[in-house]
Each structure stands twice: as C-alpha cells, then as structure tokens.
N, CA, C and O atoms as a MOPAC input file, in Angstrom:
PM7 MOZYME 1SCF
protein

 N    -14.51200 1    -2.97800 1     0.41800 1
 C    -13.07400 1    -2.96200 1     0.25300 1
 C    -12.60400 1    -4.38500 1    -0.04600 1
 O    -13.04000 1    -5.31300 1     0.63500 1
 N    -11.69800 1    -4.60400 1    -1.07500 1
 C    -11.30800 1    -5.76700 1    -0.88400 1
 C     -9.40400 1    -5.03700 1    -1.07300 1
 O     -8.97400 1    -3.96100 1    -1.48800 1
 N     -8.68000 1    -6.39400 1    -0.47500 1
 C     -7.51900 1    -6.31300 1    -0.37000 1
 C     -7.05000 1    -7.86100 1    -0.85700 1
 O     -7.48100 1    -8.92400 1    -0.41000 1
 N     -5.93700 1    -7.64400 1    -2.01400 1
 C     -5.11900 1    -8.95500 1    -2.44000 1
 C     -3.76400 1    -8.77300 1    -1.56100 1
 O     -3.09800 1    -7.74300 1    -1.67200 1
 N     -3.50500 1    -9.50000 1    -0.95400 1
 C     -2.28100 1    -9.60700 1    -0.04500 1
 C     -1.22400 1   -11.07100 1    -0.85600 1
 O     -1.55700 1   -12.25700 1    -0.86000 1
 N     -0.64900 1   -10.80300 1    -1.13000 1
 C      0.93500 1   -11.92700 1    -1.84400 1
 C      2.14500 1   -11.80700 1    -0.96600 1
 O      2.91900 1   -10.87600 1    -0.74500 1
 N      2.03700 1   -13.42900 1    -0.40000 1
 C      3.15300 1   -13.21600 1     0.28000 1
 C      3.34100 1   -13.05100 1     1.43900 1
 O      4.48500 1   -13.19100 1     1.87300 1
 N      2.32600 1   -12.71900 1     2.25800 1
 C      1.74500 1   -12.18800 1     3.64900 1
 C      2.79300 1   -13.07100 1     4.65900 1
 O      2.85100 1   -14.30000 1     4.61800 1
 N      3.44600 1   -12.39800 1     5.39000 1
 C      4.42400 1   -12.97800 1     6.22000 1
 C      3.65400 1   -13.91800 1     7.33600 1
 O      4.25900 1   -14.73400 1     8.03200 1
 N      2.27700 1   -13.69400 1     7.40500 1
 C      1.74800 1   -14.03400 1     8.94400 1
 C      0.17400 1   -13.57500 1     8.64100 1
 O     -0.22300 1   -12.69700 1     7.87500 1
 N     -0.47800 1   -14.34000 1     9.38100 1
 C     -1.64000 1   -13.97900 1     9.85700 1
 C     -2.38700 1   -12.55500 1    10.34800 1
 O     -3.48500 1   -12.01800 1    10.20800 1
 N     -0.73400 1   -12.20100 1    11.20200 1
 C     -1.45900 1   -10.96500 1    11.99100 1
 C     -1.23000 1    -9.95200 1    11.19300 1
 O     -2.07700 1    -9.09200 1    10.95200 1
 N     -0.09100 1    -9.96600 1    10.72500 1
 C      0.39600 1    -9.05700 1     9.31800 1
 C     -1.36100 1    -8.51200 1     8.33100 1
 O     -1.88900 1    -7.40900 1     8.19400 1
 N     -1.74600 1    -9.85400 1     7.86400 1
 C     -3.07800 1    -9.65900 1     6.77900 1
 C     -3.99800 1    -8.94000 1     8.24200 1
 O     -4.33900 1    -7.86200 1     7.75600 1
 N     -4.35800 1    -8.94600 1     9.17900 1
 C     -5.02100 1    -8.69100 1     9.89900 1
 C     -4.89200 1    -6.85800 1     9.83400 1
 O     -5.86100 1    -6.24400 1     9.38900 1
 N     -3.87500 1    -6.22500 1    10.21900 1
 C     -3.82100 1    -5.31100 1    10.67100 1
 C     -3.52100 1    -4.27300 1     9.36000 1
 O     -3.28100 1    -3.08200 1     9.56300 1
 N     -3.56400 1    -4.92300 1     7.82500 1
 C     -3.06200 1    -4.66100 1     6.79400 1
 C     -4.93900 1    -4.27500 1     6.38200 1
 O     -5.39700 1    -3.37100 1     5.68300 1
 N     -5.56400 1    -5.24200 1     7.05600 1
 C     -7.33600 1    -5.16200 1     6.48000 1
 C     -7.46600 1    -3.94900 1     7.29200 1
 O     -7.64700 1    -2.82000 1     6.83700 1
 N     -7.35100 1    -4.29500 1     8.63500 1
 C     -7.81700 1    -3.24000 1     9.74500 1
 C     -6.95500 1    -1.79300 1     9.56700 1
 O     -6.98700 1    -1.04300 1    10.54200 1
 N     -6.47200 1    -1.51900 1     8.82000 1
 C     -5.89500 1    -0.24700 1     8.55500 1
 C     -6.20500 1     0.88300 1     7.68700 1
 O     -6.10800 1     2.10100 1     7.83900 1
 N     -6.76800 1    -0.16400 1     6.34900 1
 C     -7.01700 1     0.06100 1     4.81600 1
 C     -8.32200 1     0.41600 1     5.21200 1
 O     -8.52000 1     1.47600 1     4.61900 1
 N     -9.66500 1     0.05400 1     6.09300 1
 C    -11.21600 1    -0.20600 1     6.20100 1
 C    -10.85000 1     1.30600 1     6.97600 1
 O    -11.17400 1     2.30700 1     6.33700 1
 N    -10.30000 1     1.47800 1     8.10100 1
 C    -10.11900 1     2.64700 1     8.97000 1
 C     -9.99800 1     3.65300 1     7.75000 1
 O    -10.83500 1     4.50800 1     7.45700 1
 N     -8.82500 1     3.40100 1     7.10500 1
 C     -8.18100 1     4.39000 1     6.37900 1
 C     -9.42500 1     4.88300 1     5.08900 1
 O     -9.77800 1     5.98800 1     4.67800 1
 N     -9.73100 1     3.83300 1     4.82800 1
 C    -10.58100 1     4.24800 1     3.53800 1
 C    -11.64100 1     5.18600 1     4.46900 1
 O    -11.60400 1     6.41600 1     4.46800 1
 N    -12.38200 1     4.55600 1     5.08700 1
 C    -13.80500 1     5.41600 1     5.79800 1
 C    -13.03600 1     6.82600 1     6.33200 1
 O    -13.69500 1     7.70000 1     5.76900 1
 N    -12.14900 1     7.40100 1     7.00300 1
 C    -11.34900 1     8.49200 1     7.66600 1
 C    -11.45000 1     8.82400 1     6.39800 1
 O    -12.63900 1     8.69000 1     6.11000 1
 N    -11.01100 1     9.08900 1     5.72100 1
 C    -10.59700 1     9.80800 1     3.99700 1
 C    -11.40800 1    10.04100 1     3.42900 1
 O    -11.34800 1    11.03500 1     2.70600 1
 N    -12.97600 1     8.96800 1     3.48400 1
 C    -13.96900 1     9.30600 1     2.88400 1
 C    -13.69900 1     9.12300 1     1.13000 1
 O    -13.96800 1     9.97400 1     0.28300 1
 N    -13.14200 1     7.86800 1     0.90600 1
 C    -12.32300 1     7.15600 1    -0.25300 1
 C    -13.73100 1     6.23100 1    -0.36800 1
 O    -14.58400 1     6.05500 1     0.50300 1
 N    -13.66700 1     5.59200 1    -2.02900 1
 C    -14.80400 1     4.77400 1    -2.29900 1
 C    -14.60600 1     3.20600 1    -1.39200 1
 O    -13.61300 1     2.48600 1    -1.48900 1
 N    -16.01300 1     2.88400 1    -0.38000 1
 C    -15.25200 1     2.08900 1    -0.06300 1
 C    -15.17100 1     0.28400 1    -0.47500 1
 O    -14.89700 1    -0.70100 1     0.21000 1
 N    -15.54300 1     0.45500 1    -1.87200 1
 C    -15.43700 1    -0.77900 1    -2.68000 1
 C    -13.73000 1    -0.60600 1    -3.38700 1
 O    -13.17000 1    -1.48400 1    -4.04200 1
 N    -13.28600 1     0.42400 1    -3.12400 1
 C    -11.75500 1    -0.27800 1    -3.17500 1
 C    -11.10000 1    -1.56300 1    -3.51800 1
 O    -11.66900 1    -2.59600 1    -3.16300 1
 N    -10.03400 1    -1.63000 1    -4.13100 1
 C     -9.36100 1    -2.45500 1    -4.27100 1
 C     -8.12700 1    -2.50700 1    -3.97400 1
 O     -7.50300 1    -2.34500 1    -5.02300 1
 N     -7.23700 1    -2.68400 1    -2.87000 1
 C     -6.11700 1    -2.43000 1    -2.86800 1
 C     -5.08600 1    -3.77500 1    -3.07600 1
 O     -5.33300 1    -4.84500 1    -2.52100 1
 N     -3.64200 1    -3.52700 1    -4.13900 1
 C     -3.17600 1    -4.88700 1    -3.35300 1
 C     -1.89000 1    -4.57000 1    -2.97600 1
 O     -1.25500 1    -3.56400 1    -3.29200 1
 N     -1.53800 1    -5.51400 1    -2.26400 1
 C     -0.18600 1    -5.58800 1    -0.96000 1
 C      0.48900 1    -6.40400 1    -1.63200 1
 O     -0.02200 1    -7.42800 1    -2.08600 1
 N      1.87000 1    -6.05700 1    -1.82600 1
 C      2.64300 1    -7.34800 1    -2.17800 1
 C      4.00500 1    -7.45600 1    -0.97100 1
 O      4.66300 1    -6.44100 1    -0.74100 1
 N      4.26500 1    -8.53700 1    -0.39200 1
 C      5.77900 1    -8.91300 1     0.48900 1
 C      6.41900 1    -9.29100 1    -0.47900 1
 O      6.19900 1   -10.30600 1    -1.14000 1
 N      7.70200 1    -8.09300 1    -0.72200 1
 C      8.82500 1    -8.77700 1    -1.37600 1
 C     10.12900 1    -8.78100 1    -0.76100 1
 O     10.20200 1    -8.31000 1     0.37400 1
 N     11.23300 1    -9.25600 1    -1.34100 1
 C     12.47700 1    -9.26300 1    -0.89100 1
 C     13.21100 1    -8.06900 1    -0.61800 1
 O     12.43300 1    -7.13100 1    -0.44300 1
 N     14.24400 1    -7.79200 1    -0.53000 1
 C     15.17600 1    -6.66600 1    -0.38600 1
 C     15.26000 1    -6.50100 1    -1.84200 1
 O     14.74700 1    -5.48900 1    -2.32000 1
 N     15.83200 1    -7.34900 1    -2.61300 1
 C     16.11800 1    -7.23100 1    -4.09200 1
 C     15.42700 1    -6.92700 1    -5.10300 1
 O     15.82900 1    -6.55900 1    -6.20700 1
 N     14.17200 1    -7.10700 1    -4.66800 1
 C     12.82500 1    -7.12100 1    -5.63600 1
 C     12.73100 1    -5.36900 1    -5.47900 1
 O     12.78600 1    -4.43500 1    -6.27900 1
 N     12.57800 1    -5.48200 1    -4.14200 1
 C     11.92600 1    -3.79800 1    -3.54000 1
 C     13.67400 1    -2.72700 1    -4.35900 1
 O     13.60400 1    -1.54000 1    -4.67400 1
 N     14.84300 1    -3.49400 1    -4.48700 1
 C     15.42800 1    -2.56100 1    -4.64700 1
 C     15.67800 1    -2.19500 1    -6.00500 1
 O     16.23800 1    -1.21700 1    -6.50100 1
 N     15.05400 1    -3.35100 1    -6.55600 1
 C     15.35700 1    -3.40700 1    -8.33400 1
 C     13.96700 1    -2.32800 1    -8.90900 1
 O     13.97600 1    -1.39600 1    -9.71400 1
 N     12.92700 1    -2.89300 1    -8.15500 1
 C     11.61100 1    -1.40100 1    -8.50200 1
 C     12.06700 1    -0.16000 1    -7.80600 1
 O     11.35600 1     0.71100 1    -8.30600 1
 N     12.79800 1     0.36900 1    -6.99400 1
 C     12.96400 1     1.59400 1    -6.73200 1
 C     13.89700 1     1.97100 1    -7.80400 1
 O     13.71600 1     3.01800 1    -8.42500 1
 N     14.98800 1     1.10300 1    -8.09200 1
 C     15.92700 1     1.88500 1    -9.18400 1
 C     15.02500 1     2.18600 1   -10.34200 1
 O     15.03000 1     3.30800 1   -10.84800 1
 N     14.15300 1     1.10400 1   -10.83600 1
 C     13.50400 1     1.33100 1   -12.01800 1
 C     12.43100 1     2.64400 1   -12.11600 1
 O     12.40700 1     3.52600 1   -12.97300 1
 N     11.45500 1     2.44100 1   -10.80600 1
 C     10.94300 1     4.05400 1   -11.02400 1
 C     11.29900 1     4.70600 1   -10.50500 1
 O     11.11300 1     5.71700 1   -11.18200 1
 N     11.82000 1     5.02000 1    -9.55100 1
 C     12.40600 1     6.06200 1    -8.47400 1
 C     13.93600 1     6.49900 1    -8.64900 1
 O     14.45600 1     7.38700 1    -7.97300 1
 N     14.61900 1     5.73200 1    -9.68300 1
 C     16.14000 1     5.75500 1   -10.32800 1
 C     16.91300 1     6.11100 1    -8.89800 1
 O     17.68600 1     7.04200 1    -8.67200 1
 N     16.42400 1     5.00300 1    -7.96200 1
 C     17.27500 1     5.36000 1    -6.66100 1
 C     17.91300 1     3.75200 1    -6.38400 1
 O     17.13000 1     2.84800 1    -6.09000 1
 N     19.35900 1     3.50000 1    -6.50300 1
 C     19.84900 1     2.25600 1    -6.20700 1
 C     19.65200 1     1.77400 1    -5.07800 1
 O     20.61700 1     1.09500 1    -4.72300 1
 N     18.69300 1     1.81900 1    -4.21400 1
 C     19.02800 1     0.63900 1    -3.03000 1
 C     17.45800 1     0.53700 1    -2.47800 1
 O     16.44800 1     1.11700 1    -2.87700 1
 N     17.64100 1    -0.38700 1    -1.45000 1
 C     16.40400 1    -1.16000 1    -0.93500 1
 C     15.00300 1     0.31800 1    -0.21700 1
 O     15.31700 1     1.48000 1     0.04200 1
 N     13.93100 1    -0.13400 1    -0.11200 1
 C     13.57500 1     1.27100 1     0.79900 1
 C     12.44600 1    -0.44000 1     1.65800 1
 O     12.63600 1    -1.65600 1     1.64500 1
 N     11.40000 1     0.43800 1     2.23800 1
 C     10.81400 1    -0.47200 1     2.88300 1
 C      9.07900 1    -0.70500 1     2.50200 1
 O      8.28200 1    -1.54500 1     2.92000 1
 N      8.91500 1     0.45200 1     1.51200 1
 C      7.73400 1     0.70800 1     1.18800 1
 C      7.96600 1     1.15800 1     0.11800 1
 O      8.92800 1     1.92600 1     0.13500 1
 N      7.22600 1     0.93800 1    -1.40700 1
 C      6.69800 1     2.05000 1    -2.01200 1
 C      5.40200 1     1.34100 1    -2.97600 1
 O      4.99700 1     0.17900 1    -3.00500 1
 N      4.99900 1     2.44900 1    -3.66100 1
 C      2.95800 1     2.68400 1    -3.32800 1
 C      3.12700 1     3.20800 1    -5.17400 1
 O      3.87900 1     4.03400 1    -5.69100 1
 N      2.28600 1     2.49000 1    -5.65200 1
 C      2.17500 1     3.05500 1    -7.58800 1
 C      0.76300 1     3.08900 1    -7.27700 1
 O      0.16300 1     2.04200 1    -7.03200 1
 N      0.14700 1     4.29500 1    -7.26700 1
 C     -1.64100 1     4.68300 1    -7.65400 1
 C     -1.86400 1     4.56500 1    -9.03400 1
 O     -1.12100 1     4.62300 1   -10.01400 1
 N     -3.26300 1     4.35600 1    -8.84900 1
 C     -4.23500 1     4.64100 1   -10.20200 1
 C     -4.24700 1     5.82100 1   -11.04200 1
 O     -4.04800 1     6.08200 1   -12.22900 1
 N     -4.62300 1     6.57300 1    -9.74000 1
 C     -5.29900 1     8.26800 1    -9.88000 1
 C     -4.49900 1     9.28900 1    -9.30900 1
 O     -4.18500 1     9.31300 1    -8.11900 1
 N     -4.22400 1     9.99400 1   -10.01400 1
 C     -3.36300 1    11.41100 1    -9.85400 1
 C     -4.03900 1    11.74900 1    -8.51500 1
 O     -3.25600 1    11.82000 1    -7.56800 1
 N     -5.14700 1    11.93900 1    -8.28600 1
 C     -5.59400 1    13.20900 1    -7.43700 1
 C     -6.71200 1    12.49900 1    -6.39900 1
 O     -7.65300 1    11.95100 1    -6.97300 1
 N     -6.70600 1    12.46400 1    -5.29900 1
 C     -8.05600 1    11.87600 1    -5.03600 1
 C     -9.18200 1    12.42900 1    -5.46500 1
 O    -10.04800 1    11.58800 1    -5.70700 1
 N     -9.58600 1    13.85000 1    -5.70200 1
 C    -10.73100 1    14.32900 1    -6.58100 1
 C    -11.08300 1    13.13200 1    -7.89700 1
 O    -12.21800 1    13.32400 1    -8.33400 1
 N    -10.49800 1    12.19800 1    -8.45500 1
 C    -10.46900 1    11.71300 1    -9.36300 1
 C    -11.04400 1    10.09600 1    -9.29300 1
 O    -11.57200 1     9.38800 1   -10.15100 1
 N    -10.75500 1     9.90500 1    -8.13800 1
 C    -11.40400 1     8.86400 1    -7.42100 1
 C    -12.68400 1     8.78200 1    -7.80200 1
 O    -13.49500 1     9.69300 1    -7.63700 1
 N    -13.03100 1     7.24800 1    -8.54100 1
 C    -14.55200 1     7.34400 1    -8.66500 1
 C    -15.07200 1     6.86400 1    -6.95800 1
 O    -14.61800 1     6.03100 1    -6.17500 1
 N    -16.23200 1     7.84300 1    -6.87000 1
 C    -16.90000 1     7.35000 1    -5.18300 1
 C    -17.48000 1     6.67900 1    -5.61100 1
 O    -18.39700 1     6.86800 1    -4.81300 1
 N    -18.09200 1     5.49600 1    -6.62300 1
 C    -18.78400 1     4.39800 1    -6.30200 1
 C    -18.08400 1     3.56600 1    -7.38400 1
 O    -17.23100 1     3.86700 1    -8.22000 1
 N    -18.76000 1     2.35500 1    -7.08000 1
 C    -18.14600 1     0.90100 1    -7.97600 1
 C    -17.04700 1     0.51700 1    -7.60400 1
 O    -16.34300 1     1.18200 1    -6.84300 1
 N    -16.68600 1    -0.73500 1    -8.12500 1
 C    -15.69600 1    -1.37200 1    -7.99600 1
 C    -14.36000 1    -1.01200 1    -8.75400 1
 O    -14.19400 1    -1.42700 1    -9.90100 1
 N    -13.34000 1    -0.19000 1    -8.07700 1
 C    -11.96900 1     0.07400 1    -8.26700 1
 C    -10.91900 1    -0.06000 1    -7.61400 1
 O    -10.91100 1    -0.16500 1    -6.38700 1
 N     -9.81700 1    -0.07700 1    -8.39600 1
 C     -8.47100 1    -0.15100 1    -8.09700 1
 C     -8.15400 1     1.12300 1    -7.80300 1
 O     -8.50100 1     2.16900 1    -8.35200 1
 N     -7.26800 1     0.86800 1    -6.62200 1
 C     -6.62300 1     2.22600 1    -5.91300 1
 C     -5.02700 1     2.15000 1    -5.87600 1
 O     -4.30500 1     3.06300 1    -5.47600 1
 N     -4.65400 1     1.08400 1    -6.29300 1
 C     -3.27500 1     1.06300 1    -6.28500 1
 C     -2.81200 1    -0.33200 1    -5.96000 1
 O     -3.54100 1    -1.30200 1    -5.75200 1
 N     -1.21600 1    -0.28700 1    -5.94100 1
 C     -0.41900 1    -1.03500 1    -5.58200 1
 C      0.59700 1    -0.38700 1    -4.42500 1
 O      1.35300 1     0.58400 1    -4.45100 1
 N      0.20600 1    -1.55100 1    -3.20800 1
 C      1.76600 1    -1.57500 1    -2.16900 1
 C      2.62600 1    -2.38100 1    -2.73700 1
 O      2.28900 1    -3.20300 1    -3.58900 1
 N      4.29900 1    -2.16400 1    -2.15300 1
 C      4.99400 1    -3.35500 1    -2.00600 1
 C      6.29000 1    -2.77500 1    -1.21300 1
 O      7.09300 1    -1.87600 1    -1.46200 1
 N      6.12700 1    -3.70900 1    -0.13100 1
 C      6.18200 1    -3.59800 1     1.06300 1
 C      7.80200 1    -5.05400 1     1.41800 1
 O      7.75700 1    -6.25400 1     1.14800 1
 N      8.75200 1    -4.42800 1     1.93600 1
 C      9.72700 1    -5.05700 1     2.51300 1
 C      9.95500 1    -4.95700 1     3.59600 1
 O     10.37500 1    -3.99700 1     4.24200 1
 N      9.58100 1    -6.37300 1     3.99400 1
 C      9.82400 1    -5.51300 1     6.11200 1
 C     10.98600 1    -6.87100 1     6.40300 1
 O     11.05000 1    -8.03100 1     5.99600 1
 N     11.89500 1    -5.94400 1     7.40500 1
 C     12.93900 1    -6.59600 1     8.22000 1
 C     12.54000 1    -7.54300 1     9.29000 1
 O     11.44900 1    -7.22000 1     9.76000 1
 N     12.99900 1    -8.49200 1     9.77900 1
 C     12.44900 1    -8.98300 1    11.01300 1
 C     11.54100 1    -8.21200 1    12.28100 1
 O     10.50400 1    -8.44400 1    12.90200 1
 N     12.43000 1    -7.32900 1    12.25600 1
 C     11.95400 1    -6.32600 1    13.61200 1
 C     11.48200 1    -5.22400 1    13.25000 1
 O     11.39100 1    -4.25000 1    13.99700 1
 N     11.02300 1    -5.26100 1    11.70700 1
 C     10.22900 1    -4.18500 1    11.42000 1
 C      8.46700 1    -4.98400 1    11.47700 1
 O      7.56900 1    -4.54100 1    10.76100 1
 N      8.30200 1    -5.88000 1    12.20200 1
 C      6.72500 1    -6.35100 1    11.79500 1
 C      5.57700 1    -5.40600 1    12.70200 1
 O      4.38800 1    -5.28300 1    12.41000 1
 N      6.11300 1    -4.92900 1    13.59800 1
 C      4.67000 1    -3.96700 1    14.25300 1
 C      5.24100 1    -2.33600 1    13.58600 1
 O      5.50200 1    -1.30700 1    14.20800 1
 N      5.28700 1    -2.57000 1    12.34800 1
 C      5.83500 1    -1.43300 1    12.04800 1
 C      4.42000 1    -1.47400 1    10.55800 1
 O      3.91600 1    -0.44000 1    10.11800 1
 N      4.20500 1    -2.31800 1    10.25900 1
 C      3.33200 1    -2.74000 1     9.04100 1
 C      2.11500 1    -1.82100 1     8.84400 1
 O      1.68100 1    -1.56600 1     7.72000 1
 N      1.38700 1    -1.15500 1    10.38600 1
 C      0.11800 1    -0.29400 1    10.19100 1
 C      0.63100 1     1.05100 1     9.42900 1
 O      0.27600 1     1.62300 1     8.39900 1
 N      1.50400 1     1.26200 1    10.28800 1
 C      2.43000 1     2.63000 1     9.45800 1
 C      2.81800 1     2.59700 1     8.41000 1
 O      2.67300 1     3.64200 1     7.77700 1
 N      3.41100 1     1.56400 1     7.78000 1
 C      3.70900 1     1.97700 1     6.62900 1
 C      2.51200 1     1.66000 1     5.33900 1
 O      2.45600 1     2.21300 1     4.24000 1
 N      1.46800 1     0.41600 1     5.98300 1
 C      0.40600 1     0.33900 1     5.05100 1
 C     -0.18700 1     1.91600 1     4.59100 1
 O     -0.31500 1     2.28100 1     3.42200 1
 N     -0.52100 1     2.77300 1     5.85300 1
 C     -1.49800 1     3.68000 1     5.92200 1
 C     -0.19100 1     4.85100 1     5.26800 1
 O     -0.57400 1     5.69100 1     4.45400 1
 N      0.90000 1     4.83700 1     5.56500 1
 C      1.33500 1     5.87100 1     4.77800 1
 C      1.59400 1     5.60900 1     3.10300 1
 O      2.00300 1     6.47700 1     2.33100 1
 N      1.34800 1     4.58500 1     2.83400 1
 C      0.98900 1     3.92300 1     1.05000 1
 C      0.02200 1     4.31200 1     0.84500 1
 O     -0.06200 1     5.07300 1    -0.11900 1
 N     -0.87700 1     4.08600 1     1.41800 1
 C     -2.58200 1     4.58100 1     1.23600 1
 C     -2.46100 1     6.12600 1     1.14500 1
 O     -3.22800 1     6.54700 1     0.27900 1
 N     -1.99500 1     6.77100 1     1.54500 1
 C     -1.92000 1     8.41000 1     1.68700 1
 C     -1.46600 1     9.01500 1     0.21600 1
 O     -1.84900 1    10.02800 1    -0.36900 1
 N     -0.18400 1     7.66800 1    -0.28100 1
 C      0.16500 1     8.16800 1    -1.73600 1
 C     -1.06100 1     7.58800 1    -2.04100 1
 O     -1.64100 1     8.66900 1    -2.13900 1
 N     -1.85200 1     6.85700 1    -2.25000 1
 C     -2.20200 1     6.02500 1    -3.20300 1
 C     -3.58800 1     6.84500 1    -3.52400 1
 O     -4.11600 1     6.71200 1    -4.62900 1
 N     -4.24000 1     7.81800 1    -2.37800 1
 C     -5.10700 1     8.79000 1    -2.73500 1
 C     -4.21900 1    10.32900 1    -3.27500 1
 O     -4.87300 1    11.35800 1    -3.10900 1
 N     -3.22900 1    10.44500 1    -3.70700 1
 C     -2.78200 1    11.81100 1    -3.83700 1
 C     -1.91700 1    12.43900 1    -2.93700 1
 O     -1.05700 1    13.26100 1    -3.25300 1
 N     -2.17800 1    12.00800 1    -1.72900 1
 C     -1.24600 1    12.82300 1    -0.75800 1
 C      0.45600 1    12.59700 1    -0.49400 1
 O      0.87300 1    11.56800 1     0.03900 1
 N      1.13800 1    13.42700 1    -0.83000 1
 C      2.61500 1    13.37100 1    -0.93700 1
 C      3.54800 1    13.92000 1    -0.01100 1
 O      2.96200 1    14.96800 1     0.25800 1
 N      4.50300 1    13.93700 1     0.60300 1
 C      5.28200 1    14.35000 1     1.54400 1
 C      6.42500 1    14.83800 1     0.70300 1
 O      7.41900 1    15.33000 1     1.23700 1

C-alpha cells in the first residue's frame, strides 16, 4: 500500500490515515499494492469541487473520486491507483479522520450509500 498524504494537519492525522487504509484494504480483500491519495483542503477548495462534481453549493467534509466503477474491476495485483480523498476537517473534527478516511475507501472500492 502506499498512501500520498498533502497537507497532513499532524502527525497523528498521517498515522491513523495509514492505519486505516492497511486495515481497510486487507478486511475488503482489495489489492494490497494500492495507491491511495489524501488531500487536506480548505472549506473553499472542498466547496468549489463539490459544486463542480456533485453540483451541490456548499462545503461537505469528505469526498472520494475512484478509478474503478466496481470493485470486481480492481486489478488484485500490481501497482495501482484506487482513488482520490479530499478531506476538510474542522478543528474538532480531528478524531473524526478514521471515519471518514474508511468511509472514502468504501466509495473508492464501489460501495455507495
């Protein structure tokens, strides 16, 4: 697995962002040469990409652009990209970061709510 993190508010942040993605990939049974990357952006950033793909005007706190439609589609070996996070957290949203990594990861194999 590797993970590009931009922006990383903190230490413990990249910590629990690795330790989530390694859990998450092996539980799922996802390739685990993965590539995922994380980006920390602003309120403005996160709200200007939701209007643009999501044609929804305002801030959210998460959202997740995959590779692959389907996880069936997922190559299980070699080196790939699984997506993009980008991730806006509030002050008092920071022990909030496992949750919302792992519910990005859920889009980012196919799974939708």
């Amino acid at each position: 697995m590797e993970l590009k993190i931009k922006n990383s508010p903190n230490t413990n942040a990249r910590r629990q962002i690795q330790n989530t993605t390694q859990r998450f990939l092996k539980n799922n049974f996802v390739n685990p040469d993965s590539i995922v990357n994380v980006y920390f952006v602003s309120q403005s950033k996160i709200r200007d990409l939701n209007k643009k793909y999501r044609q929804i005007d305002k801030p959210t706190d998460v959202l997740s652009f995959p590779i692959w439609p389907k996880k069936s589609e997922i190559p299980k070996k070699g080196k790939i990209i699984l997506g993009d996070i980008f991730l806006f957290l509030k002050p008092d949203q920071q022990e909030n970061i496992a949750y919302l990594v792992e519910h990005s990861l859920n889009h980012l194999i196919g799974k939708h709510h």
